[in-house]
C-alpha positions in Angstrom: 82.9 131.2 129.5 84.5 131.4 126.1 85.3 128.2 124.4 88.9 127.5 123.3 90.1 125.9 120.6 93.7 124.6 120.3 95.3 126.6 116.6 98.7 125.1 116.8 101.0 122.1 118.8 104.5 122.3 117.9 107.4 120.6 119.4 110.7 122.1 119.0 113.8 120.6 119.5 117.8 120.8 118.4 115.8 123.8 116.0 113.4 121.2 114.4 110.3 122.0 114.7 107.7 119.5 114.4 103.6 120.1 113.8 102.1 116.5 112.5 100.0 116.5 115.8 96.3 115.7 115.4 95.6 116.0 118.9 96.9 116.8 122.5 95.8 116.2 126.1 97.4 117.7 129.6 97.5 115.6 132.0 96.2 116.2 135.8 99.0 118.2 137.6 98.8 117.7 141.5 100.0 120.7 143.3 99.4 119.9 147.2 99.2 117.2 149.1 96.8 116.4 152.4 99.1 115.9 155.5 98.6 114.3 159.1 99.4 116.5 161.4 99.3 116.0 165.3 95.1 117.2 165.7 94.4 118.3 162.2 95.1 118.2 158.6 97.3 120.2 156.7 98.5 120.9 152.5 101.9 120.5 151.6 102.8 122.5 148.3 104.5 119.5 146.0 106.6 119.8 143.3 104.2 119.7 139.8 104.5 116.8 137.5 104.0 118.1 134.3 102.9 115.0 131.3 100.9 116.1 127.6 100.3 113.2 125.4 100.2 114.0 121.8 98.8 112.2 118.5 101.0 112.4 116.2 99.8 111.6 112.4 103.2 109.6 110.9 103.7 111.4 107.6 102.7 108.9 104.2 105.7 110.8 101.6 108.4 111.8 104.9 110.1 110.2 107.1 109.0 109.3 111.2 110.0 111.9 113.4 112.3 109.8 116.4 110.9 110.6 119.4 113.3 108.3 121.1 115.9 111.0 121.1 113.2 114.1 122.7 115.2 115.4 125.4 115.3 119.3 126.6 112.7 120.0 124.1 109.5 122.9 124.2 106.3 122.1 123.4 103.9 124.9 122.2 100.2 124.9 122.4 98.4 127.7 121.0 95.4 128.6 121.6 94.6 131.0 119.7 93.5 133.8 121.2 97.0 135.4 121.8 97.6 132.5 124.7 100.1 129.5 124.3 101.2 127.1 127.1 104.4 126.6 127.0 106.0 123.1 128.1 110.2 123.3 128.6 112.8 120.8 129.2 110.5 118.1 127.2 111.6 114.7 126.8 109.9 111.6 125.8 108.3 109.6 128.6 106.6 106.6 126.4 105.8 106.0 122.4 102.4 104.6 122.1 101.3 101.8 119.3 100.7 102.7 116.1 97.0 103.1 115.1 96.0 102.3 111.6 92.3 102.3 110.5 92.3 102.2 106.6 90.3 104.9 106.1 92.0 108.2 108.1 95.6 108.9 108.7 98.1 106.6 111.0 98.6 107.9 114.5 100.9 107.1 117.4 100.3 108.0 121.1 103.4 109.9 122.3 103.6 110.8 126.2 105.3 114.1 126.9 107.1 114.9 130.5 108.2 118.0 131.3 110.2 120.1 134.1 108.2 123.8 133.3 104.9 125.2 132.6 104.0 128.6 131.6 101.3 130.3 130.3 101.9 133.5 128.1 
C-alpha cells in the first residue's frame, strides 16, 4: 500500500480561499448502527456525521481569518496524487485555544462539521 501525503488543505468560503493550515485530521464517521431485533441482531444504515479538525498557523504580518462566521463553506484536501476529499456545506463547529511555543508558528485548533463527503 502506497503512502499518502496530504499536498494541499484549503477552505473556501464567500470566494475566499484560505490555506494557513499546518495540519488536518478526519474524524471517525459511523455509518451503521447494531440493532435488537426480536431473535437476532441487525445494522441500521445512519446518517454520516462528517467533523475535520484543522491547525491553522494565525498569520504574524495579516490579519486572523474569523472562523466564527464559517458557514456553507468547502473544504479541500488534496492528496496529491490526482485525489482530493471534498468536504461541503462546512461550518465551524468549535475554535480551539491558541498554542504559542516561542520557537515555531502560533496555531489554533479549529473543528470542521460538515453535511457532504466526496472523494474525486
Amino acid at each position: 500500500m502506497a503512502v499518502e501525503y496530504v499536498s494541499q488543505v484549503t477552505l473556501t468560503v464567500n470566494g475566499q480561499e484560505i490555506t494557513d493550515f499546518k495540519s488536518v485530521a478526519e474524524g471517525e464517521r459511523e455509518l451503521r448502527k447494531k440493532v435488537k431485533l426480536m431473535n437476532s441482531q441487525g445494522l441500521l444504515k445512519t446518517t454520516p456525521d462528517y467533523k475535520v479538525t484543522v491547525e491553522y498557523v494565525v498569520p504574524k504580518s495579516a490579519a486572523e481569518f474569523d472562523f466564527d462566521e464559517v458557514e456553507d463553506g468547502t473544504l479541500t484536501i488534496d492528496l496529491g496524487n490526482d485525489t482530493k476529499i471534498l468536504y461541503t456545506g462546512v461550518a465551524t463547529m468549535k475554535v480551539g485555544e491558541a498554542k504559542y511555543d516561542g520557537e515555531n508558528e502560533t496555531t489554533k485548533s479549529i473543528e470542521l462539521g460538515a453535511t457532504g463527503r466526496k472523494l474525486s
